[in-house]
C-alpha positions in Angstrom: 103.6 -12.0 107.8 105.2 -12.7 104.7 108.2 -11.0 106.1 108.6 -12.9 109.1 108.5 -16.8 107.1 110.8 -15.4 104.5 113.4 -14.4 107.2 112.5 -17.9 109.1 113.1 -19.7 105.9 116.1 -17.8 104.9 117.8 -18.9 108.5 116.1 -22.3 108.7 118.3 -23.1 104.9 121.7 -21.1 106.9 121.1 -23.9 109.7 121.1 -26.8 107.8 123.6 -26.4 105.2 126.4 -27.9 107.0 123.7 -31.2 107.3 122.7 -31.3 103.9 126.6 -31.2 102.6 127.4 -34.3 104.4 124.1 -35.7 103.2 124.9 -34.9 99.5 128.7 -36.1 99.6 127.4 -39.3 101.4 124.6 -40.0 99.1 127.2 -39.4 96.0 130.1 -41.9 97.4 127.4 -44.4 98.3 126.7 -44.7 94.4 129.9 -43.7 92.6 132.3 -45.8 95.2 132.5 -49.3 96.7 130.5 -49.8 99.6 132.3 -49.2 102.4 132.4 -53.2 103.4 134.6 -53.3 99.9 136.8 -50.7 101.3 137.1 -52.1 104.7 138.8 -55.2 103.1 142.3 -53.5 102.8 145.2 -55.1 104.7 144.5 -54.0 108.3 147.2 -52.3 109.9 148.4 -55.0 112.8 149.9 -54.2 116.7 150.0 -55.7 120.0 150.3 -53.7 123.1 150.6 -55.1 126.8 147.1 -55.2 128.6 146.5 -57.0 131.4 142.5 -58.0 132.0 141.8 -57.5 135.9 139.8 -60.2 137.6 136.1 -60.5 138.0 135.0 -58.3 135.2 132.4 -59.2 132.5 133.5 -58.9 128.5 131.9 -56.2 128.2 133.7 -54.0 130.9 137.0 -55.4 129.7 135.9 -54.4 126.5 135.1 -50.8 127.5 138.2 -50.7 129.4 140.3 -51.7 126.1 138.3 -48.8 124.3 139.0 -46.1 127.0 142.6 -47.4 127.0 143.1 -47.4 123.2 140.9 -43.8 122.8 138.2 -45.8 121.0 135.6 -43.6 122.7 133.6 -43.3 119.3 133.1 -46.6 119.6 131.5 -46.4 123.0 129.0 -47.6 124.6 130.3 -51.3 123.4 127.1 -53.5 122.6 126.7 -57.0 122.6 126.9 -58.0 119.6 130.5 -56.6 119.0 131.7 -59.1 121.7 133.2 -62.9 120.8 134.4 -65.9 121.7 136.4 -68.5 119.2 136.5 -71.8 119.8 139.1 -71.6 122.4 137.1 -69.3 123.9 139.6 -66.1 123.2 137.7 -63.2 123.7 137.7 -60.8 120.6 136.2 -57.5 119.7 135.0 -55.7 116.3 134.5 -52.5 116.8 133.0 -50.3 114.0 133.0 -46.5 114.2 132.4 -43.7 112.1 137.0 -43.8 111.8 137.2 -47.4 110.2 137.1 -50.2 112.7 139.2 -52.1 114.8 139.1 -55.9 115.7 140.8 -56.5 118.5 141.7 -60.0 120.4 142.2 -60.3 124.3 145.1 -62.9 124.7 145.0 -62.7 128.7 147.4 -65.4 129.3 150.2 -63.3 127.4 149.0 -60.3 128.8 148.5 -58.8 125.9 145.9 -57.4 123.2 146.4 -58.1 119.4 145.3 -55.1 117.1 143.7 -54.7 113.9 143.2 -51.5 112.2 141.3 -50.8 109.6 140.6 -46.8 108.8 137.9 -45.5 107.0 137.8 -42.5 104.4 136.3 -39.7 104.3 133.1 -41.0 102.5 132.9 -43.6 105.8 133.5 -40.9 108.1 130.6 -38.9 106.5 128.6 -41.6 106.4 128.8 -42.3 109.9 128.0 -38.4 110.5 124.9 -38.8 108.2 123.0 -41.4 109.8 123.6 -40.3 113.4 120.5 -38.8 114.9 119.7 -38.0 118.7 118.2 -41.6 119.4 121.9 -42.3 119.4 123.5 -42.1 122.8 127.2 -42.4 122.1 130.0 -42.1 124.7 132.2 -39.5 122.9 131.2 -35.5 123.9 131.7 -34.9 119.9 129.4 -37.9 118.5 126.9 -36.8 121.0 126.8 -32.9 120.1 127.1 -33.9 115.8 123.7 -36.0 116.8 122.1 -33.6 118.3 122.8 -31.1 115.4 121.5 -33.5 112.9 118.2 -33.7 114.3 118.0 -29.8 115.3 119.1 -29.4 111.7 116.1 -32.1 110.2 113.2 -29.5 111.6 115.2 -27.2 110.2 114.9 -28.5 106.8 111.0 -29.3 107.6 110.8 -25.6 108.3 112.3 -24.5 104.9 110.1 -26.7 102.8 107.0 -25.8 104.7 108.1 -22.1 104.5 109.1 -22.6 101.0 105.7 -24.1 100.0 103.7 -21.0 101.8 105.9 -18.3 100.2 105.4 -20.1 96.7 101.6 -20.0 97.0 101.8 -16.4 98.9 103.3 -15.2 95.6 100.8 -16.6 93.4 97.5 -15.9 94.7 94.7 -17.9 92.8 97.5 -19.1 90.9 95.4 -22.7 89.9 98.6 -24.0 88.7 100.8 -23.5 91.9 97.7 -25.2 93.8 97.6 -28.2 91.4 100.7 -29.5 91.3 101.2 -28.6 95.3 98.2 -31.1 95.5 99.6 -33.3 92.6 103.1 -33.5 94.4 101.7 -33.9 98.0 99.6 -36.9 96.7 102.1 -38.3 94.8 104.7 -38.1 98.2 101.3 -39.9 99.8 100.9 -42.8 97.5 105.1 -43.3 97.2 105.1 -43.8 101.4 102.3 -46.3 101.6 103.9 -48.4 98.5 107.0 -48.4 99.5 106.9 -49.0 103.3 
């Protein structure tokens, strides 16, 4: 038996390595950089290309046509709450994705769309990666497959500490010690959740 959860362990840890890099570099840059708000501040890179909006479609359509138009599928499907109006009533866009984020303005009587570009560095980009999960239902095949990793690879990571834990106490039989502080760190995991939620 022993055999079998050490094997299961030692594949479960193999799975989830790529996971837990991306969690470790995010969780470094996140407290030795600027946030990533700070670094989205740089001067955006700024272009206008012709785009005509066709009649009778809603903002959000045009917006999802501007995405599939401009490859912005990683910032697909386009929610509500990226869509604007100014004062005028010129319709804008700020889309945010796991590249940087681009804010884009419709000017339909020119024909045209203005661009703003802002990319994102690595750390972004791995941020992005770290907090997508399967709840997230992305248009881009590549978002979509990462996401479904990511949770595949969280069991995985259950799996290893729970067959970690056994093959600690399988090694120590009547070990008082290993069983105290397994209860010790298991109550103290207990008590941390309900405070801090």
């Amino acid at each position: 038996m022993r055999g079998i959860v050490k094997s299961l362990h030692t594949y479960a840890g193999l799975l989830t390595f790529v996971n837990l890099m991306v969690y470790g570099i995010a969780g470094f840059s996140s407290m030795l950089l600027p946030s990533p708000d700070e670094r989205m501040k740089r001067t955006p890179a700024v272009s206008e290309r012709p785009f005509t909006v066709p009649p009778n479609l809603t903002d959000k359509q045009v917006a999802e046509r501007i995405c599939l138009e401009l490859g912005l599928t990683l910032a697909m499907p386009v929610n509500d709450f990226v869509i604007h109006h100014d004062a005028a009533g010129t319709l804008w866009l700020d889309l945010w994705h796991v590249n940087g984020r681009h804010k884009i303005t419709v000017l339909e009587k020119e024909s045209r769309i203005r661009i703003e570009e802002r990319r994102g560095p690595v750390t972004s980009y791995l941020n992005g990666l770290h907090a997508t999960t399967s709840a997230f239902r992305g248009y881009d095949w590549r978002m979509t497959l990462w996401a479904h990793y990511n949770e595949f690879a969280m069991w995985c990571l259950g799996g290893m500490l729970a067959s970690g834990v056994y093959l600690w106490l399988a090694t120590r039989p009547g070990h008082r010690l290993a069983l105290l502080s397994l209860a010790a760190g298991t109550g103290t995991f207990a008590v941390l959740y309900v405070v801090t939620r």
